[in-house]
N, C-alpha and C positions, 0 to 999 in steps of 0.2 A: 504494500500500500504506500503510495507518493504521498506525501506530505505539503501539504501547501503552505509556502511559506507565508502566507499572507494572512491564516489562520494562528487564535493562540487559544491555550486552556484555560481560561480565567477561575478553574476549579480551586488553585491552590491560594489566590489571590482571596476568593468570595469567602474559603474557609477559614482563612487568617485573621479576616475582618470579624466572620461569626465570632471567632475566637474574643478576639478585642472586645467587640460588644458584650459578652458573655461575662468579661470583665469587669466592667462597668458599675460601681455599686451607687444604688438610687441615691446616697447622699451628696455623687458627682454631676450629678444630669445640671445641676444649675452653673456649674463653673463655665469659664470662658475657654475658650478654644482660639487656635493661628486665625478661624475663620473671623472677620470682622464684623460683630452685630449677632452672630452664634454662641449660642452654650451647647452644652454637650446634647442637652434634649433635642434642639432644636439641627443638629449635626446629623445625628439617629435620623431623626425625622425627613432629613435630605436626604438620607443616605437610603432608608427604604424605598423613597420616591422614585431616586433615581436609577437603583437596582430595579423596579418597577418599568419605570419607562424605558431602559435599556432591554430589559428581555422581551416587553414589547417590541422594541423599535430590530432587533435580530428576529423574532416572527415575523415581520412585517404586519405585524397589525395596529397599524395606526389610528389613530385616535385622540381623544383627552390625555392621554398617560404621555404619547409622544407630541403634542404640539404644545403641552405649558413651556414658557419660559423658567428657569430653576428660578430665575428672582420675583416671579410673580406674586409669591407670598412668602412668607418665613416660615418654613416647614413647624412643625412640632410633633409627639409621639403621645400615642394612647396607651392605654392601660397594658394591652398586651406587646405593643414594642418587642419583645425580645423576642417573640414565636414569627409575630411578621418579619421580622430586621431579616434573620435567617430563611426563611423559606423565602422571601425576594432575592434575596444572595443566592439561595440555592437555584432559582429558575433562573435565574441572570446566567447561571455558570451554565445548567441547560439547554438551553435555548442558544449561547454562543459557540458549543458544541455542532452545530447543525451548519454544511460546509456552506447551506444557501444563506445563512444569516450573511457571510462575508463577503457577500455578490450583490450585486444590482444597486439600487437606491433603496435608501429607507428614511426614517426622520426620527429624531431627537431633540427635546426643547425648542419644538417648533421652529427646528433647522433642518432643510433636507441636504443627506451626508447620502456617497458612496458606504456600502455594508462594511469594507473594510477600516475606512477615517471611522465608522461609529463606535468597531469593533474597540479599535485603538482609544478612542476617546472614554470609553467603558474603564476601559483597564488605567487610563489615567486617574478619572474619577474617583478609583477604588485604592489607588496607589496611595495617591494626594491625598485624602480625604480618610485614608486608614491613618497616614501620617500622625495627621491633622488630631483625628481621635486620639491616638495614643499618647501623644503630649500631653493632649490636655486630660489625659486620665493618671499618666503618672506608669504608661507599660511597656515595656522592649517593642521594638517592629525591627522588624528584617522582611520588608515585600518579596516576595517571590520575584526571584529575578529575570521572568523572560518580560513579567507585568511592566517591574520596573523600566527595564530596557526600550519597551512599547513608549511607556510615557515619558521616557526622556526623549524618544524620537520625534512622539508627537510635538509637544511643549519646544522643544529648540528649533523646529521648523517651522514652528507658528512664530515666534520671535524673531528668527532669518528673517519672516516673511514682512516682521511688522516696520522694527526698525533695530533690531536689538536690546532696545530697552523697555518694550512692552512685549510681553505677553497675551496668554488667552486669558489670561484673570487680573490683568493691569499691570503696575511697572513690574519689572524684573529685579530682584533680590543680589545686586553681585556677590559670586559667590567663585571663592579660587578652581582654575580647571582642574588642580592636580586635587579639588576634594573629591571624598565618594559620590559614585552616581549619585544615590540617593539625594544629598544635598543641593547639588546641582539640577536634580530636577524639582526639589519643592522651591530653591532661591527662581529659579524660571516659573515657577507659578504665581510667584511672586510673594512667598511668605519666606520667614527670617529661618534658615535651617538652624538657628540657635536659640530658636522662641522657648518658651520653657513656660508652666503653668506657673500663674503669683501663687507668692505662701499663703496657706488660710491663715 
C-alpha cells in the first residue's frame, strides 16, 4: 500500500490532547491561557468546536459546524465537556483517516480550503492550541511530531506569504532559528514560546 504523502494521522495528536484535557482539574477552567480574552473553559470550548467542525469539514458535510467564523463568539463548555472534548477529538482523528477527506474542496470557519491546507490547518489547531492548554494548566507537551512538522509548515508559509512579521493569528513572536520546532512554531502563531501561567 503507497502512502500518500499529503495524508497525516492526527490519531496521536487528538489523543494527547484527550490526555491534556483529562488533566484539567475544574479548579483550573477559570485561569488564563497564551490565548488573549481565553481561560481554560473557554479554550475547551474552542477546542471541541473546532474538532467538530474539522471532522465535518474532512466529511465534507458542510454546514453551520463548517461556515462559523472561530471569532464569532467566545466558545464556553457544558457540564459534560470532558465526554464531548474527547469523542470530537476522537471523530476529528476519524474522519481524517479517510484518503477523500484530503482531496477536493471543502470549508472551515467559513473559508473554503483545498482537503489537504484543511487537513494541515487541523493539525495546526491541535498542535497550537494543545500548547496553549498545557501552559496554562501547569503539564509537559511533547506534540506528536509529524503534527508538529505539519504546523510548522503550515504557519511559516502563511508568514512567507504575509510579510514575515504576520502570521495567521497576527504578529509573529521572534523566536531564534536554532530553537526547537516546537517554539518556533507557536512564536509564528504569534504567542511568547516563554509564556508561562501567573502564580495564584
Amino acid at each position: 500500500m503507497t502512502h500518500d504523502p499529503t495524508t497525516l494521522d492526527l490519531t496521536p495528536q487528538t489523543r494527547l490532547l484527550a490526555r491534556l484535557a483529562e488533566g484539567v482539574p475544574d479548579g483550573r477552567l477559570a485561569d488564563p491561557t497564551p490565548c488573549p480574552d481565553m481561560a481554560v473553559r473557554n479554550l475547551l470550548g474552542h477546542l471541541t468546536g473546532l474538532a467538530t467542525a474539522f471532522r465535518d469539514a474532512a466529511r465534507k458535510d458542510l454546514g453551520g459546524t463548517t461556515d462559523t467564523s472561530p471569532g464569532a463568539t467566545v466558545p464556553d463548555i457544558g457540564p459534560g465537556w470532558r465526554e464531548e472534548l474527547v469523542k470530537a477529538l476522537d471523530e476529528l482523528a476519524e474522519a481524517w483517516r479517510a484518503p477523500d477527506a484530503w482531496t477536493g474542496m471543502t470549508r472551515a470557519g467559513g473559508i473554503d480550503l483545498p482537503g489537504e491546507v484543511a487537513g494541515a490547518v487541523a493539525a495546526d489547531e491541535l498542535v497550537i492550541h494543545g500548547w496553549d492548554l498545557a501552559r496554562a494548566t501547569g503539564q509537559e507537551y511533547r506534540p506528536d511530531p509529524a503534527a508538529l512538522q505539519a504546523s510548522y509548515g503550515l504557519l511559516a508559509a502563511a508568514a512567507e506569504e504575509a510579510d514575515r512579521d504576520t502570521g495567521m493569528f497576527g504578529a509573529v513572536v521572534p523566536v531564534p532559528a536554532d530553537a526547537p520546532l516546537l517554539d518556533r512554531a507557536v512564536g509564528l502563531s504569534g504567542r511568547d514560546p516563554g509564556w508561562t501561567r501567573p502564580a495564584r
